[in-house]
C-alpha positions, 0 to 999 in steps of 0.5 A, a space after each residue: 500500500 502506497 498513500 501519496 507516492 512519488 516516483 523514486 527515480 526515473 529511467 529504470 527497467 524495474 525487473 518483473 513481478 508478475 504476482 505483486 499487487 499494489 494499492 495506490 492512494 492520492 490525491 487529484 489535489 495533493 500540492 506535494 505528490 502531484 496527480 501526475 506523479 501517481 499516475 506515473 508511478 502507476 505505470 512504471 509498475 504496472 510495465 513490470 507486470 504489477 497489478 495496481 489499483 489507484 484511488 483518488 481523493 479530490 482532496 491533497 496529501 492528507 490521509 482521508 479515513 475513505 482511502 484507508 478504508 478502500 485500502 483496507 477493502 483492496 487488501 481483504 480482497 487479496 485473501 
């Protein structure tokens, strides 16, 4: 689980992980990790086969209780 994330660096070939599942949370108004960055992360993973599932908020870099609880549904999801 990923909230608010930035690419940590750009320009790599991430290796395959055809059996990872990440869960991405953001937000559309998030002055710090800007929407562009999670959509950018989003597809560097999923090029190495990883299967992620992105949440918005409209709101910015503040954890809302609606992403922890579709995180938390994501997860129960997996098992």
């Amino acid at each position: 689980m990923l909230f608010h994330p930035m690419v940590p660096r750009r320009g790599i070939d991430l290796p395959k992980h055809d059996e990872v599942k990440v869960f991405i949370g953001a937000g559309e108004n998030d002055p710090i990790c800007p929407a562009s960055e999670a959509e950018d992360l989003k597809s560097m993973l999923e090029s190495s086969g990883i299967e992620v599932e992105l949440f918005w908020t409209n709101l910015g870099h503040q954890l809302t209780r609606d992403e922890v609880d579709a995180a938390k549904e994501w997860y129960q999801q997996l098992n």
